[in-house]
C-alpha positions in Angstrom: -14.8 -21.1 5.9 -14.4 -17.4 4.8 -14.3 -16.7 1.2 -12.1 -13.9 -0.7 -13.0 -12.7 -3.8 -9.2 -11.2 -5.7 -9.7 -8.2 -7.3 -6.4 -7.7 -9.2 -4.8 -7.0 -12.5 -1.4 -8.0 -11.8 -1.1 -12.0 -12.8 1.9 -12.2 -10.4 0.1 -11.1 -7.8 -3.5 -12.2 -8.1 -1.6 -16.0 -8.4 0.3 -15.2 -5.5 -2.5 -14.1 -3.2 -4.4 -17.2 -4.3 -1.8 -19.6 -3.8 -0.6 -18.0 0.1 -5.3 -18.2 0.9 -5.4 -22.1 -1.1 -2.6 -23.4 1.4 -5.0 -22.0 4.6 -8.0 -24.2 5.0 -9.9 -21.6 6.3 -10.0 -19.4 3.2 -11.9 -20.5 -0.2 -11.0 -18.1 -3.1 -14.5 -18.0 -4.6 -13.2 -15.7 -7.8 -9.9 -13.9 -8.8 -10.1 -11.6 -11.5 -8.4 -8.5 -13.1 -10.4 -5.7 -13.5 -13.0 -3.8 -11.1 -16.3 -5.0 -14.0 -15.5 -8.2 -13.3 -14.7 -7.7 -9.4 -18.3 -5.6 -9.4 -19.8 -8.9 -10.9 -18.5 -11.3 -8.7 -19.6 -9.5 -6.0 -23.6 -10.3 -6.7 -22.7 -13.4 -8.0 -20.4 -15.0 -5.6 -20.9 -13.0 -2.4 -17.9 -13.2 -1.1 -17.1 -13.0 3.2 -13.7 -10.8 2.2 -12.9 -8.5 -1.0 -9.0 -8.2 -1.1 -8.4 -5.4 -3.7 -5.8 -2.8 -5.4 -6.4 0.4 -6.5 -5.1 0.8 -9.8 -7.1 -1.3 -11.7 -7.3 -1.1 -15.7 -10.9 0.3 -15.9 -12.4 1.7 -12.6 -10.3 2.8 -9.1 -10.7 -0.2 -6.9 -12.3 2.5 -4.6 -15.4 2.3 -7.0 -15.6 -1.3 -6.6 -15.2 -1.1 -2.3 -18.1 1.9 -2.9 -20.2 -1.0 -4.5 -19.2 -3.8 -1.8 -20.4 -1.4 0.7 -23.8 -0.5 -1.0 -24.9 -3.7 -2.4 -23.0 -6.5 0.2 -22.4 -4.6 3.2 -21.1 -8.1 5.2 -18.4 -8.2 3.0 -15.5 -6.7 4.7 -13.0 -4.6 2.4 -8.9 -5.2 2.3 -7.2 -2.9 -0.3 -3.2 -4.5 -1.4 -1.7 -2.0 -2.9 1.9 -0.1 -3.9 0.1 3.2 -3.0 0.4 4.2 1.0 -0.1 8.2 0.4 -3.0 9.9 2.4 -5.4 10.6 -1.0 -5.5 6.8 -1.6 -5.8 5.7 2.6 -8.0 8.1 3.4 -10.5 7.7 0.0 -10.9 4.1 1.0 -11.3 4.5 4.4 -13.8 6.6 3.1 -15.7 4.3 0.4 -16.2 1.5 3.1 -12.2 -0.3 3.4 -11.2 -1.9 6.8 -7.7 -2.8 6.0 -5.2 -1.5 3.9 -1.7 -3.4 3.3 1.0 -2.7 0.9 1.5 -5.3 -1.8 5.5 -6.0 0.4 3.6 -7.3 2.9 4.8 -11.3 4.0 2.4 -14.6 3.7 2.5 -14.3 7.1 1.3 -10.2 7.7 -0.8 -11.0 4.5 -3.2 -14.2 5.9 -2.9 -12.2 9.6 -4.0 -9.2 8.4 -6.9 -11.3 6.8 -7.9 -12.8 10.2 -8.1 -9.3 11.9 -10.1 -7.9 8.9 -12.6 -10.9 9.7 -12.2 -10.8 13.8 -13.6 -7.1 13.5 -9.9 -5.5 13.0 -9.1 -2.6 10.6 -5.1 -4.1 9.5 -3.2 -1.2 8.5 0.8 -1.7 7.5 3.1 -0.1 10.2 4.6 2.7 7.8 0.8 4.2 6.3 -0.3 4.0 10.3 3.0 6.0 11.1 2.3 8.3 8.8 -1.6 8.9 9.6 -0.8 9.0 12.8 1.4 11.8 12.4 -0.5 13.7 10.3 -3.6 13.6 12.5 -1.5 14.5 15.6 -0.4 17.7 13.4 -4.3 18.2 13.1 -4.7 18.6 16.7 -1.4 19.8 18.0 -1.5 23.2 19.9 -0.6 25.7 17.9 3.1 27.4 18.2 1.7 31.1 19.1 0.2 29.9 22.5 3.2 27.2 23.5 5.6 28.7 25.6 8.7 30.3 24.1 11.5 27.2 24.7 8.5 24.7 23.1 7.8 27.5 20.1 11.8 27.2 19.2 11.4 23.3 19.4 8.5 23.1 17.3 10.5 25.8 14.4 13.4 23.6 14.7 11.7 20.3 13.8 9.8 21.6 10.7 13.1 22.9 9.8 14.5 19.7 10.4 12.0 17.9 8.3 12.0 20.4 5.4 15.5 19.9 4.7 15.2 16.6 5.2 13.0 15.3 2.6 14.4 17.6 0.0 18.1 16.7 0.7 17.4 13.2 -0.6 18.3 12.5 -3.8 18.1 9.8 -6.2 20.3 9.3 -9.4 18.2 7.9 -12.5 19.1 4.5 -12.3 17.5 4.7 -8.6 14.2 6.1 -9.6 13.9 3.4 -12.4 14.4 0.7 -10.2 12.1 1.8 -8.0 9.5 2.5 -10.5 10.1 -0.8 -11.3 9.7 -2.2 -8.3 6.5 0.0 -8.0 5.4 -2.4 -10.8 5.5 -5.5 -8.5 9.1 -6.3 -11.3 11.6 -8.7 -9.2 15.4 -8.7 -9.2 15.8 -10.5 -12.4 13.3 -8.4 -14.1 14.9 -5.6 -13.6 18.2 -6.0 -14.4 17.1 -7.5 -17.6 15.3 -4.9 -18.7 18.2 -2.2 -17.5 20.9 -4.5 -18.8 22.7 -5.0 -15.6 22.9 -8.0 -13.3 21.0 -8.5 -10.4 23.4 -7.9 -8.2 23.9 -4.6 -9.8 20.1 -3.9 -8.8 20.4 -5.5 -5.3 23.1 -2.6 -4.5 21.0 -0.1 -6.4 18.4 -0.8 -3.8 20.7 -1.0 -0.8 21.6 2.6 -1.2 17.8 3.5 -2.4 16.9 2.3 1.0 19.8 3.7 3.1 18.7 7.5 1.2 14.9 7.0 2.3 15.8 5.5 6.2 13.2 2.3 4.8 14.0 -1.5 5.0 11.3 -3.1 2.8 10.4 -2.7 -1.6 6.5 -1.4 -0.3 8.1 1.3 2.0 10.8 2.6 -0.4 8.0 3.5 -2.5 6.1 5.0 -0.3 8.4 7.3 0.8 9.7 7.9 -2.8 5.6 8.7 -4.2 5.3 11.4 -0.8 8.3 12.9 -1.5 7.9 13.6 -5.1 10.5 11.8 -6.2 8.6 9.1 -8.7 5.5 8.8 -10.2 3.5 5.1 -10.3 0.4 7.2 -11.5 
């Protein structure tokens, strides 16, 4: 049996996460707690096979606690479940020792499956963060435009332009970038519109159009896209 330690101040989702691993007999939850202290603790005390964690914790990054899963229990493989795909928070905990990173959108199904790779020697990544690190790392590499020939230089200047204009064509209204700041804080349908004063269906169309503007199809992408771009703010 493998056992998780949770390492998660959201209540919604530190339940959630323990409720999807307690319906798998092959996962024990050995502790689920709220802040990175306590997460540190648990990981002397309860030596866990699997540390699921987020990043945003009240008092330390959850990349201070993966840093002290890799020093002091170096078995214990390292999942971070977060709302934040950008390159700083990917590559810091690839960095401090993480083998998996999902985005907190991800189903019960990519959830316990990205859980088994983790364990079977994978490194689960969700599809959009992998896009984009694939993409910048081919930019690393790529040959640069002064030695391509002419036709592939004009190619290359044509799709930065492309891109450039892209990103900065999109724009939100207010109500758009509250609702997804919302959904950034892991707030449902309901939530929202009670908060905004306008019914969920009123939201549900809000996000429609939030996710035709970004080209995305899921809560954990729209964010995404919305952070890179400059466009909100969860920090």
């Amino acid at each position: 049996m493998t056992r998780v330690l949770i390492v998660e101040d959201d209540v919604a989702f530190r339940r959630r996460y323990a409720a999807i691993l307690a319906r798998d007999p092959a996962f024990e939850v050995v502790a689920s707690v709220g802040t990175g202290g306590e997460g540190m603790a648990m990981l002397e005390l309860r030596k866990p096979d699997v540390l699921l964690v987020d990043l945003g914790l009240p008092d330390i990054s959850g990349i201070s606690v993966i840093q002290h899963a890799t020093k002091t229990l170096p078995t214990c493989e390292s999942m971070v479940v977060t709302v934040f795909g950008d390159e700083e928070h990917v590559l810091a905990s690839i960095e401090a020792g993480a083998s998996g990173y999902l985005l907190k959108d991800a189903s019960e199904e990519n959830f316990l499956e990205g859980i088994r790779e983790l364990i079977a020697g994978g490194s689960p990544i969700s599809p959009i963060i992998a896009r984009r690190l694939l993409k910048r790392f081919h930019a690393d590499i790529d040959v640069p435009p002064s030695i391509l020939p002419l036709e592939r230089r004009a190619g290359v200047a044509e799709t930065e332009a492309d891109a450039a204009v892209g990103d900065s064509e999109i724009a939100l209204s207010s109500r758009e970038r509250e609702i997804l700041l919302l959904a950034s804080k892991g707030f449902n349908y309901p939530e929202m519109g009670k908060l905004m004063g306008i019914s969920p269906h009123t939201v549900t169309s809000h996000v429609k159009k939030i996710y035709r503007k970004l080209a995305v199809h899921s809560r954990g992408e729209a964010v995404f896209e919305a952070n890179r771009m400059g466009l909100i703010r969860t920090l």
